[in-house]
mmCIF file as Biopython writes it, N, C-alpha, C and O atoms, coordinates in Angstrom:
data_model
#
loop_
_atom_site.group_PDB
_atom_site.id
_atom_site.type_symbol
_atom_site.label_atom_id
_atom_site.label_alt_id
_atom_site.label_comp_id
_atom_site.label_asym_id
_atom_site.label_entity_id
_atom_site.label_seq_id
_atom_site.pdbx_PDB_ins_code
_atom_site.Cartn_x
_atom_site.Cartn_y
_atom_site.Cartn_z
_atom_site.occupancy
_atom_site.B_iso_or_equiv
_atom_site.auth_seq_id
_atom_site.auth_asym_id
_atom_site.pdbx_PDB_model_num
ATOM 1   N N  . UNK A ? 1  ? 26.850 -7.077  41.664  1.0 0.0 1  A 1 
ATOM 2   C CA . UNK A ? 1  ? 26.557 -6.189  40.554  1.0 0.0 1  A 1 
ATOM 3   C C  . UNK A ? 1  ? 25.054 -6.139  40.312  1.0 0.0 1  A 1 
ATOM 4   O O  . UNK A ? 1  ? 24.164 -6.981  40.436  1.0 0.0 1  A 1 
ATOM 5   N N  . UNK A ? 2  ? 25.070 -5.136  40.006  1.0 0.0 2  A 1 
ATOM 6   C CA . UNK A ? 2  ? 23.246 -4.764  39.757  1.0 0.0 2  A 1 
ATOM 7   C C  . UNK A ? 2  ? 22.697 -5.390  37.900  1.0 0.0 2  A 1 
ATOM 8   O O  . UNK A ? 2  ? 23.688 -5.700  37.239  1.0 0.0 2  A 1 
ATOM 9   N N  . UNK A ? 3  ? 22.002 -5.480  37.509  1.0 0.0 3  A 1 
ATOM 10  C CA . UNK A ? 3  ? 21.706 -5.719  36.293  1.0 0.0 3  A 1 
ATOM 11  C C  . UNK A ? 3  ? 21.003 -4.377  35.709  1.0 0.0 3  A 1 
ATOM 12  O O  . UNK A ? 3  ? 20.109 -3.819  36.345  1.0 0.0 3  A 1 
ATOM 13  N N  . UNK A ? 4  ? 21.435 -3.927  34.536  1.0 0.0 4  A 1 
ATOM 14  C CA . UNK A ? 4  ? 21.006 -2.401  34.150  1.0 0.0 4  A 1 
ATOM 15  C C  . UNK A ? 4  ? 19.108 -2.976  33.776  1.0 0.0 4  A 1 
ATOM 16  O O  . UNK A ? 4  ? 18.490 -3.985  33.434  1.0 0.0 4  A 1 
ATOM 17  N N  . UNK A ? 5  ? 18.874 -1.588  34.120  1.0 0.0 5  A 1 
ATOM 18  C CA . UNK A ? 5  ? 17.225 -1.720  33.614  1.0 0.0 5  A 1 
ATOM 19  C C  . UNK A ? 5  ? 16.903 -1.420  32.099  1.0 0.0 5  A 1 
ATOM 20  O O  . UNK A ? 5  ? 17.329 -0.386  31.584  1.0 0.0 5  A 1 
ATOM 21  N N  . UNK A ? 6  ? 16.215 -2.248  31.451  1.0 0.0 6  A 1 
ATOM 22  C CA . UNK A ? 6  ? 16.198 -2.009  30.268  1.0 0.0 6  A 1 
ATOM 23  C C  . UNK A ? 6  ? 16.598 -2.719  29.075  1.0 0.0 6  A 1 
ATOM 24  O O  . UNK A ? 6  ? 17.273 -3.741  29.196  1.0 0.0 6  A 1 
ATOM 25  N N  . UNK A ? 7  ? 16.289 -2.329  28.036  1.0 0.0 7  A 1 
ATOM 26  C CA . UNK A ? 7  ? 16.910 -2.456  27.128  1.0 0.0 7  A 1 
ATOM 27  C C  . UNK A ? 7  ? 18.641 -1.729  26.783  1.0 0.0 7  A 1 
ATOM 28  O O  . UNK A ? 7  ? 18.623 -0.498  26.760  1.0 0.0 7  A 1 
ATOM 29  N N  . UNK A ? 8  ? 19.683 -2.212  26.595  1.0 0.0 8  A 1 
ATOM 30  C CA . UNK A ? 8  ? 20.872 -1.564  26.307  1.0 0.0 8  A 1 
ATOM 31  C C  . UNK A ? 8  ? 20.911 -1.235  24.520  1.0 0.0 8  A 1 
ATOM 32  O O  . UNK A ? 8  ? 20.427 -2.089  23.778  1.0 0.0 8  A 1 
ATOM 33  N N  . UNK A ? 9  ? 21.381 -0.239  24.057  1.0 0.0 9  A 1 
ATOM 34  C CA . UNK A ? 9  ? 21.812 0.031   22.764  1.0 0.0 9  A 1 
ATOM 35  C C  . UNK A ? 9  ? 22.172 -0.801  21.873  1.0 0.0 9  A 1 
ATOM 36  O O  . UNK A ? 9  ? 22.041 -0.608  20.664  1.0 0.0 9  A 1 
ATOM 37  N N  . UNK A ? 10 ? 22.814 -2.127  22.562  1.0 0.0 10 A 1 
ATOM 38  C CA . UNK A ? 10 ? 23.358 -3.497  22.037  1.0 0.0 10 A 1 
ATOM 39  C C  . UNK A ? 10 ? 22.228 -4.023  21.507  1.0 0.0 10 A 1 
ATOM 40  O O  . UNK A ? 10 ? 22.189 -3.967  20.278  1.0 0.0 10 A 1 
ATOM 41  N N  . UNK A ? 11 ? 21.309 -4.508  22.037  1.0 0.0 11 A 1 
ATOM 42  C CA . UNK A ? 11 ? 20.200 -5.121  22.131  1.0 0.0 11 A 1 
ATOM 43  C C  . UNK A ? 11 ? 19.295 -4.510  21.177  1.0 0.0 11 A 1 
ATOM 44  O O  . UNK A ? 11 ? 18.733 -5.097  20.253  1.0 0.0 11 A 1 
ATOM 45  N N  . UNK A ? 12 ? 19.189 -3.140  21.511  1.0 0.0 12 A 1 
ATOM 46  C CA . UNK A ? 12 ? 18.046 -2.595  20.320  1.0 0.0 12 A 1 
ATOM 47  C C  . UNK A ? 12 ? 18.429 -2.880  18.567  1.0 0.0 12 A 1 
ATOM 48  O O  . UNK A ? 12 ? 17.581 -3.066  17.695  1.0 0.0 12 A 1 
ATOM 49  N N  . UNK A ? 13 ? 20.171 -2.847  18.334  1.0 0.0 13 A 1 
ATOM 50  C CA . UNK A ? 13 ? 20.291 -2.594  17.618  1.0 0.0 13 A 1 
ATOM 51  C C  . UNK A ? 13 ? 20.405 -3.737  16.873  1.0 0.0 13 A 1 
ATOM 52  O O  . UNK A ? 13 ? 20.277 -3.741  15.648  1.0 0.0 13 A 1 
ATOM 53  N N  . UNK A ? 14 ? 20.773 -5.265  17.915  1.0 0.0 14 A 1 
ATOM 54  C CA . UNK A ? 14 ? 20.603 -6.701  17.275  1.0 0.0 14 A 1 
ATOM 55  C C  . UNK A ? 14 ? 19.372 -6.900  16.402  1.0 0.0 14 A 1 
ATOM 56  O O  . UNK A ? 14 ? 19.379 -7.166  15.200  1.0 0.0 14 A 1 
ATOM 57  N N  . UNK A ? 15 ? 17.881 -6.661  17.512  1.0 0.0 15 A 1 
ATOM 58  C CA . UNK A ? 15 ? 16.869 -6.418  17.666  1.0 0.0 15 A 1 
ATOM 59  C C  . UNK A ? 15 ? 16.436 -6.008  15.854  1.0 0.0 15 A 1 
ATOM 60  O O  . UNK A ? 15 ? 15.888 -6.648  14.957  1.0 0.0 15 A 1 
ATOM 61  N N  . UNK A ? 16 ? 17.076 -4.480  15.971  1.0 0.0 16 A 1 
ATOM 62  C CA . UNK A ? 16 ? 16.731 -4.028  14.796  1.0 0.0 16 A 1 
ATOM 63  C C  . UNK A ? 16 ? 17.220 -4.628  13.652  1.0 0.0 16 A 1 
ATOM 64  O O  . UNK A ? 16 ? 16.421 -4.520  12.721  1.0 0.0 16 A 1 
ATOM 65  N N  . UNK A ? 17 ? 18.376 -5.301  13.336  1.0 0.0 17 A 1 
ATOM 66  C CA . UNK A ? 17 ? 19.124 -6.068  12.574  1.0 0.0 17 A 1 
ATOM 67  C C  . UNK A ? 17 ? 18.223 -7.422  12.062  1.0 0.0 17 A 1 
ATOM 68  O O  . UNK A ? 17 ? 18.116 -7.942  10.951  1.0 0.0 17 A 1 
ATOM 69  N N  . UNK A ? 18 ? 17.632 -7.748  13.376  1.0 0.0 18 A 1 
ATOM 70  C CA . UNK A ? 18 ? 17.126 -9.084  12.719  1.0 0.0 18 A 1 
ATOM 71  C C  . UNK A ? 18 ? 15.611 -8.759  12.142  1.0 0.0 18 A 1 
ATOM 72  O O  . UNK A ? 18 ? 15.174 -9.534  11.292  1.0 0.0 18 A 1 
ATOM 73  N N  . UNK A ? 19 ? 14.917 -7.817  12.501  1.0 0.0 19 A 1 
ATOM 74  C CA . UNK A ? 19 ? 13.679 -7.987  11.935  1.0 0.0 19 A 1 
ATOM 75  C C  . UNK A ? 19 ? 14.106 -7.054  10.612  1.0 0.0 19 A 1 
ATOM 76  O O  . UNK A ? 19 ? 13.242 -7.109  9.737   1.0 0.0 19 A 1 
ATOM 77  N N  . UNK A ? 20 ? 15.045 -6.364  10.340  1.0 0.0 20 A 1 
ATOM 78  C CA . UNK A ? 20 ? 15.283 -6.557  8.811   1.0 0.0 20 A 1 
ATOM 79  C C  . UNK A ? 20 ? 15.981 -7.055  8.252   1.0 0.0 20 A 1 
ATOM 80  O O  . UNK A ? 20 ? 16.178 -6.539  7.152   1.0 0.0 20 A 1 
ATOM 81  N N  . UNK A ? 21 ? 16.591 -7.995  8.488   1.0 0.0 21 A 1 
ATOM 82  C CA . UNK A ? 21 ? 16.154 -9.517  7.971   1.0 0.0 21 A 1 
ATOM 83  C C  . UNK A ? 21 ? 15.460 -10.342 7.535   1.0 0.0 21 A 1 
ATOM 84  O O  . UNK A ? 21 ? 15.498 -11.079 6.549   1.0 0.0 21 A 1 
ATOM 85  N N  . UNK A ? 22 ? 14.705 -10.158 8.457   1.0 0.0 22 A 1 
ATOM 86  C CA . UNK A ? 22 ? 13.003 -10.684 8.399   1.0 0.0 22 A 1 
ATOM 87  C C  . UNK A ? 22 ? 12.149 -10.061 7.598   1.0 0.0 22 A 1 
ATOM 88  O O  . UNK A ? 22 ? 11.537 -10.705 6.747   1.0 0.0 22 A 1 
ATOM 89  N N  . UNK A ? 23 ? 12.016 -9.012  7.714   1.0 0.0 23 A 1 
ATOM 90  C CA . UNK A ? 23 ? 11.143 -7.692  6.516   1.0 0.0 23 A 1 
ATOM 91  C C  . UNK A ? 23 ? 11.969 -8.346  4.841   1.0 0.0 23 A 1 
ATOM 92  O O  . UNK A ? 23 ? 11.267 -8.566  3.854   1.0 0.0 23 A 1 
ATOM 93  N N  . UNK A ? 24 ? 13.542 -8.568  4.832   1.0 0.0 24 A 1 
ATOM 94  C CA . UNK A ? 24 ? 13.925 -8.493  3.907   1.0 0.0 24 A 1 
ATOM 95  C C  . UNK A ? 24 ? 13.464 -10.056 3.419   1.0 0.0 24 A 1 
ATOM 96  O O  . UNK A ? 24 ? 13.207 -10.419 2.271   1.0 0.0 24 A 1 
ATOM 97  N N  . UNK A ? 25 ? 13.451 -10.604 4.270   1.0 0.0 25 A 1 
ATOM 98  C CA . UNK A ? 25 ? 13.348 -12.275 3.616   1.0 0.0 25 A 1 
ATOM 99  C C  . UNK A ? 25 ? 11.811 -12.070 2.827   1.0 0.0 25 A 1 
ATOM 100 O O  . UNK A ? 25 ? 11.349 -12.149 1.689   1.0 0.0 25 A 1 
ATOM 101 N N  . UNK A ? 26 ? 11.396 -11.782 4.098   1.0 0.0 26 A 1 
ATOM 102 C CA . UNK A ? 26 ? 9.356  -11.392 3.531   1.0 0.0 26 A 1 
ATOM 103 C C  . UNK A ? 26 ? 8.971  -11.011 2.329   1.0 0.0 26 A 1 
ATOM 104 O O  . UNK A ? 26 ? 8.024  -11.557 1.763   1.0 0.0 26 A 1 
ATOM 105 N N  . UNK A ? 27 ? 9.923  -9.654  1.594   1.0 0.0 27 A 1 
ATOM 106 C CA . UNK A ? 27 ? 9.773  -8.907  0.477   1.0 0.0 27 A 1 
ATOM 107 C C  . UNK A ? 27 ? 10.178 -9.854  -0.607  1.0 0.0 27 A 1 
ATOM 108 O O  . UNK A ? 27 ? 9.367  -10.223 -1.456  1.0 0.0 27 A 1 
ATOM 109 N N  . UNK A ? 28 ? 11.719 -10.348 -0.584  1.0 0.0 28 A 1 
ATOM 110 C CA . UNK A ? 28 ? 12.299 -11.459 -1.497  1.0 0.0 28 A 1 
ATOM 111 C C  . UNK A ? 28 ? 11.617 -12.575 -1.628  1.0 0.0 28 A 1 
ATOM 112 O O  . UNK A ? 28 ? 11.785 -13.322 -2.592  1.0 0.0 28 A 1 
ATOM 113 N N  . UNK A ? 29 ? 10.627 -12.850 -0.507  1.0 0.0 29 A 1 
ATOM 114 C CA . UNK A ? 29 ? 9.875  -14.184 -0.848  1.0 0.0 29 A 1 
ATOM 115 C C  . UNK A ? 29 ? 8.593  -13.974 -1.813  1.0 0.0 29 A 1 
ATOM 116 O O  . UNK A ? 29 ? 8.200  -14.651 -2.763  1.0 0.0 29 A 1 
ATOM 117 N N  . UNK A ? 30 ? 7.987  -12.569 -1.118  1.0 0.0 30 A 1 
ATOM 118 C CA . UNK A ? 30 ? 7.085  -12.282 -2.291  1.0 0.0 30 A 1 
ATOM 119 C C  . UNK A ? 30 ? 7.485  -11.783 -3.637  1.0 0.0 30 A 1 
ATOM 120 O O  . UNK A ? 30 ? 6.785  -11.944 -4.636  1.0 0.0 30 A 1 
ATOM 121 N N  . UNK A ? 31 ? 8.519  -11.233 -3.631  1.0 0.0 31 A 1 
ATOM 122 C CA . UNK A ? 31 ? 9.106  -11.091 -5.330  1.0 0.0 31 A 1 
ATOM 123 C C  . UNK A ? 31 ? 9.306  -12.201 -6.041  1.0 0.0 31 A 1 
ATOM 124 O O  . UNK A ? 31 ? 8.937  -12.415 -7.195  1.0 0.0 31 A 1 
ATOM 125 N N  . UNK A ? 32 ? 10.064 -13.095 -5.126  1.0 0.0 32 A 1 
ATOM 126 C CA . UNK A ? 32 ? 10.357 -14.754 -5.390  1.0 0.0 32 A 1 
ATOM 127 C C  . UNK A ? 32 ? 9.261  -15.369 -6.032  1.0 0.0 32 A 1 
ATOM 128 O O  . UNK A ? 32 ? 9.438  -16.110 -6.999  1.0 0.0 32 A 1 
ATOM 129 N N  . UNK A ? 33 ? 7.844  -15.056 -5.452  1.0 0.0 33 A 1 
ATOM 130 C CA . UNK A ? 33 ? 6.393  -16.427 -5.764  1.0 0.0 33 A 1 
ATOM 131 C C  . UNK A ? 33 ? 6.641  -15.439 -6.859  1.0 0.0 33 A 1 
ATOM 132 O O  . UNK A ? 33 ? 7.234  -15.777 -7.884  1.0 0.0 33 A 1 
ATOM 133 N N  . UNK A ? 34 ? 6.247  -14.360 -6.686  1.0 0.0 34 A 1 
ATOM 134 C CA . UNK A ? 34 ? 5.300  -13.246 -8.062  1.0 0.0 34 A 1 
ATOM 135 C C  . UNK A ? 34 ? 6.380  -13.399 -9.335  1.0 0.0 34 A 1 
ATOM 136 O O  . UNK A ? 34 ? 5.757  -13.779 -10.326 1.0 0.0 34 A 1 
ATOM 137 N N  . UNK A ? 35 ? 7.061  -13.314 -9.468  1.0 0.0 35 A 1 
ATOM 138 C CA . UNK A ? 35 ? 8.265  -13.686 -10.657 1.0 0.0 35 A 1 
ATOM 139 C C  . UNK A ? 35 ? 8.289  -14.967 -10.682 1.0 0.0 35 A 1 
ATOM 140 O O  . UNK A ? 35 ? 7.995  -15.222 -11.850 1.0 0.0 35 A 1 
ATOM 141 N N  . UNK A ? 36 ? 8.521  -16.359 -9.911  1.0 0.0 36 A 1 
ATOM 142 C CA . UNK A ? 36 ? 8.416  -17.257 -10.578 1.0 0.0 36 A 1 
ATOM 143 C C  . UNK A ? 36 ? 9.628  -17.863 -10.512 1.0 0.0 36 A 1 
ATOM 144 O O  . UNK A ? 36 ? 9.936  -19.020 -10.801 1.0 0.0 36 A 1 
ATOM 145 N N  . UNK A ? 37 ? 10.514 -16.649 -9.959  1.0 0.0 37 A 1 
ATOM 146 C CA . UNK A ? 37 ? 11.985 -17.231 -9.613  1.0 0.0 37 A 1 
ATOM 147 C C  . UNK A ? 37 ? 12.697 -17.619 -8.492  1.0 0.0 37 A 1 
ATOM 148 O O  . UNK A ? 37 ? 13.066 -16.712 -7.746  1.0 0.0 37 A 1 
ATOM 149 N N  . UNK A ? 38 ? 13.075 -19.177 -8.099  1.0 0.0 38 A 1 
ATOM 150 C CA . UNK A ? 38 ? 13.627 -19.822 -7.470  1.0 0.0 38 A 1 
ATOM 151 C C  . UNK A ? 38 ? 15.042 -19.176 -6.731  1.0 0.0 38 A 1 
ATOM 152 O O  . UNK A ? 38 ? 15.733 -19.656 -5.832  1.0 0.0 38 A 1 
ATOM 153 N N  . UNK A ? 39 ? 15.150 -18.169 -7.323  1.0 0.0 39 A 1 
ATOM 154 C CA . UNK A ? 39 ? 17.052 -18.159 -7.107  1.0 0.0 39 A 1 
ATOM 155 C C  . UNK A ? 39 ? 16.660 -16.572 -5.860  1.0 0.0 39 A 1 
ATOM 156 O O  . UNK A ? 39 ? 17.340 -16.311 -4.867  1.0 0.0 39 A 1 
ATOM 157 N N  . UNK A ? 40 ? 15.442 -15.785 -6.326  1.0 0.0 40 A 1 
ATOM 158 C CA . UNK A ? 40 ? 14.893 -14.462 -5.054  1.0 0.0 40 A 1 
ATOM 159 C C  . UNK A ? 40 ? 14.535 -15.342 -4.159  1.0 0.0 40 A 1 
ATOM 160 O O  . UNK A ? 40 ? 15.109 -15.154 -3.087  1.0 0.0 40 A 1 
ATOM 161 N N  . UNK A ? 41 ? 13.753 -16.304 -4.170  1.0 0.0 41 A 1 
ATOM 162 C CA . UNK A ? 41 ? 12.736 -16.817 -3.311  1.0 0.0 41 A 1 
ATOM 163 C C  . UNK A ? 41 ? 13.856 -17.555 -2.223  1.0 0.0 41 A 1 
ATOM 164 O O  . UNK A ? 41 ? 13.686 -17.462 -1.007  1.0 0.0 41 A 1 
ATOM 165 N N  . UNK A ? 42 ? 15.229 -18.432 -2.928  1.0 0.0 42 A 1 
ATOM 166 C CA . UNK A ? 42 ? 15.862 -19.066 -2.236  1.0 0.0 42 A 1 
ATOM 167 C C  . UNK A ? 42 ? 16.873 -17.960 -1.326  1.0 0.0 42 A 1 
ATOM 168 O O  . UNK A ? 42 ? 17.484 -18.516 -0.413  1.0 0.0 42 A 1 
ATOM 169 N N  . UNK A ? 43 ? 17.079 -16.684 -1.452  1.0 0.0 43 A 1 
ATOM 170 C CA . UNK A ? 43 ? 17.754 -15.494 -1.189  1.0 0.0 43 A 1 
ATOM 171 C C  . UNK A ? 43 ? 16.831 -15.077 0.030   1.0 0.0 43 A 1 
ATOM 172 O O  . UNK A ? 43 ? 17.279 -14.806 1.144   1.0 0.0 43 A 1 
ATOM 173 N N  . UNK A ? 44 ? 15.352 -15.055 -0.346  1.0 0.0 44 A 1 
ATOM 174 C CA . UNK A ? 44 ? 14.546 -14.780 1.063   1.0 0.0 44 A 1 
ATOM 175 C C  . UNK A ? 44 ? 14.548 -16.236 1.979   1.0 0.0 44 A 1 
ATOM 176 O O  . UNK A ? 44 ? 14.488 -16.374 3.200   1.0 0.0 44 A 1 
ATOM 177 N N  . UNK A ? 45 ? 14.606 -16.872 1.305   1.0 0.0 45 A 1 
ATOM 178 C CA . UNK A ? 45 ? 14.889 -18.010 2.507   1.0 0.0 45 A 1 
ATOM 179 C C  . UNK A ? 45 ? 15.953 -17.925 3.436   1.0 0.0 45 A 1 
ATOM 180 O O  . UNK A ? 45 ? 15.781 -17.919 4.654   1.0 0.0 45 A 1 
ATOM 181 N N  . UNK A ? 46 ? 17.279 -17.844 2.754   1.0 0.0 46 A 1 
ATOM 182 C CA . UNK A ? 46 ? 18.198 -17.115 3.542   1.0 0.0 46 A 1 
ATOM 183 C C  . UNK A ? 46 ? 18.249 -16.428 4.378   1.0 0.0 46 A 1 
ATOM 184 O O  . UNK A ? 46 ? 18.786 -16.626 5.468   1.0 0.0 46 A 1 
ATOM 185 N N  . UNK A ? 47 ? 17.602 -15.342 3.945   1.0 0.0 47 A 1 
ATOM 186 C CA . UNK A ? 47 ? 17.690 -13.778 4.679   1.0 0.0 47 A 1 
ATOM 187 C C  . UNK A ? 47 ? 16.661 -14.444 5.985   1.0 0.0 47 A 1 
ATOM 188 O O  . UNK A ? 47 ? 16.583 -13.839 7.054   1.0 0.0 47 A 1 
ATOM 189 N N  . UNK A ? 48 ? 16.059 -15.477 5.796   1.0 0.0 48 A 1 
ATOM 190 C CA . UNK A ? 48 ? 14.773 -15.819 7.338   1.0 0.0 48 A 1 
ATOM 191 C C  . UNK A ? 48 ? 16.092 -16.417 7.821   1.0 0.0 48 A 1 
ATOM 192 O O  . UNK A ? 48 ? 16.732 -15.972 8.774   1.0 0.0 48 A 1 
ATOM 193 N N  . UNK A ? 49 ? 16.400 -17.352 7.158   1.0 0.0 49 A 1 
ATOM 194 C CA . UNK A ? 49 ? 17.757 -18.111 8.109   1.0 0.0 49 A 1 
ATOM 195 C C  . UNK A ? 49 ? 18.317 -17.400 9.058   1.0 0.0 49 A 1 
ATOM 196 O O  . UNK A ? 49 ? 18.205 -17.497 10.280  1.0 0.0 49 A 1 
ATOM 197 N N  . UNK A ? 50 ? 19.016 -16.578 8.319   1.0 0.0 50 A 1 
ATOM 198 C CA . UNK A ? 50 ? 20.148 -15.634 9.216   1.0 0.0 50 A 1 
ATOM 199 C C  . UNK A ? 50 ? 19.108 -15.078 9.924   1.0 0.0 50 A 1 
ATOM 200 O O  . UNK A ? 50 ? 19.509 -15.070 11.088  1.0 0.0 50 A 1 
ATOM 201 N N  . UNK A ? 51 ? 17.752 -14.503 9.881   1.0 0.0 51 A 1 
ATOM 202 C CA . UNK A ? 51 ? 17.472 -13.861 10.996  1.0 0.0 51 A 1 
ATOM 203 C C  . UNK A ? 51 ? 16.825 -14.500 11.923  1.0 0.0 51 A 1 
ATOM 204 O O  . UNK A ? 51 ? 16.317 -13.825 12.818  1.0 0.0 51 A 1 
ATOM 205 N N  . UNK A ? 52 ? 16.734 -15.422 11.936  1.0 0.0 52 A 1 
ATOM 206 C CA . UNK A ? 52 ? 16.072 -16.613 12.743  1.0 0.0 52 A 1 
ATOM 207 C C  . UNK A ? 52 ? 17.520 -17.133 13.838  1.0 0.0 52 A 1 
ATOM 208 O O  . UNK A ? 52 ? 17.307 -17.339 15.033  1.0 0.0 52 A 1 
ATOM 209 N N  . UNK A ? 53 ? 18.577 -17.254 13.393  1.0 0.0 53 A 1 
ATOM 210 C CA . UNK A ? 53 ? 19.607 -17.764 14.195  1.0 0.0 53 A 1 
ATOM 211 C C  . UNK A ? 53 ? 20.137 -16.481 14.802  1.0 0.0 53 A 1 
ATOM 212 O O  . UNK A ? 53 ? 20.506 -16.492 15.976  1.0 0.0 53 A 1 
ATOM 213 N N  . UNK A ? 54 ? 20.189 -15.547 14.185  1.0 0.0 54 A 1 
ATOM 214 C CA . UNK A ? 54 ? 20.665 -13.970 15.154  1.0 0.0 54 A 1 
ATOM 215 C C  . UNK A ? 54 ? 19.460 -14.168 16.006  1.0 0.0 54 A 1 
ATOM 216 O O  . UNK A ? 54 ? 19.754 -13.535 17.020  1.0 0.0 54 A 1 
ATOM 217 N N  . UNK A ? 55 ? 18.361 -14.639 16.177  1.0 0.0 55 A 1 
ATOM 218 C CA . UNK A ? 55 ? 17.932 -14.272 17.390  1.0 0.0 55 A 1 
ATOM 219 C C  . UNK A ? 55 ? 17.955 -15.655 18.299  1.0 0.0 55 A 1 
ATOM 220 O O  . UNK A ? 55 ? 17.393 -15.731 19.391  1.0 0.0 55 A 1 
ATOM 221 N N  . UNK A ? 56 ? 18.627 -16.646 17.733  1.0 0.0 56 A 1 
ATOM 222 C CA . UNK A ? 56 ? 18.728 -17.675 18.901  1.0 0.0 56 A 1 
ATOM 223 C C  . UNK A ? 56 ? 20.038 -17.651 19.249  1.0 0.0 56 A 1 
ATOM 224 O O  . UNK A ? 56 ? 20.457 -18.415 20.119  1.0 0.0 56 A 1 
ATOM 225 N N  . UNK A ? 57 ? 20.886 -16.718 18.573  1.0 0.0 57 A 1 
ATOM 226 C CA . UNK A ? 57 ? 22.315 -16.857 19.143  1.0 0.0 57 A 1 
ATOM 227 C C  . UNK A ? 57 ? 22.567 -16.072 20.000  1.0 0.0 57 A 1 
ATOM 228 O O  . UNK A ? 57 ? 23.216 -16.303 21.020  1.0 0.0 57 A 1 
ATOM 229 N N  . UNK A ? 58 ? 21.873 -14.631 19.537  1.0 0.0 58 A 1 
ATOM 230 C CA . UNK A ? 58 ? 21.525 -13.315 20.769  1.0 0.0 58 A 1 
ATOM 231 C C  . UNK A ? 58 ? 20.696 -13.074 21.185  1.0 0.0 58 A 1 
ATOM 232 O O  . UNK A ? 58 ? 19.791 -12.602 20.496  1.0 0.0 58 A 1 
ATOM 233 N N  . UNK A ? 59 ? 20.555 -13.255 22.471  1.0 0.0 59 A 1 
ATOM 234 C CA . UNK A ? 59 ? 19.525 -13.408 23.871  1.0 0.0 59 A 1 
ATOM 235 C C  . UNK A ? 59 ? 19.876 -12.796 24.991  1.0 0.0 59 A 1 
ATOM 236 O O  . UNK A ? 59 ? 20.485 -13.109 26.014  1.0 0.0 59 A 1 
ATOM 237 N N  . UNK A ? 60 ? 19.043 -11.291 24.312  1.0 0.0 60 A 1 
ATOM 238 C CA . UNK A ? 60 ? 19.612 -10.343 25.822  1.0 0.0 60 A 1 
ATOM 239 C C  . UNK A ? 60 ? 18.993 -11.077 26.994  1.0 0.0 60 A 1 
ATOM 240 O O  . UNK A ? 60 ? 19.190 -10.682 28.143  1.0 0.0 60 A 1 
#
């Protein structure tokens, strides 16, 4: 079997999934410091979590 060239649709769309994730953790962390509140800031922590392990679990 040949290996397709490229990126596949799968991939772009993991891809796209996790860096907004990442965008989203980023925003919640800065709402998090600037408010003062523990409970956004711990929500953007999260949101890095999950997008930090979507990309070690999926590895085109």
């Amino acid at each position: 079997m040949s290996k397709p060239v490229g990126r596949m649709s799968a991939d772009r769309s993991m891809r796209r999934c996790s860096v907004t994730l990442a965008l989203g953790a980023l925003l919640l962390g800065a709402l998090g410091v600037a408010a003062g509140s523990v409970w956004v800031l711990g929500a953007g922590a999260w949101l890095l979590i999950a997008a930090v392990l979507l990309e070690l679990v999926y590895r085109p």
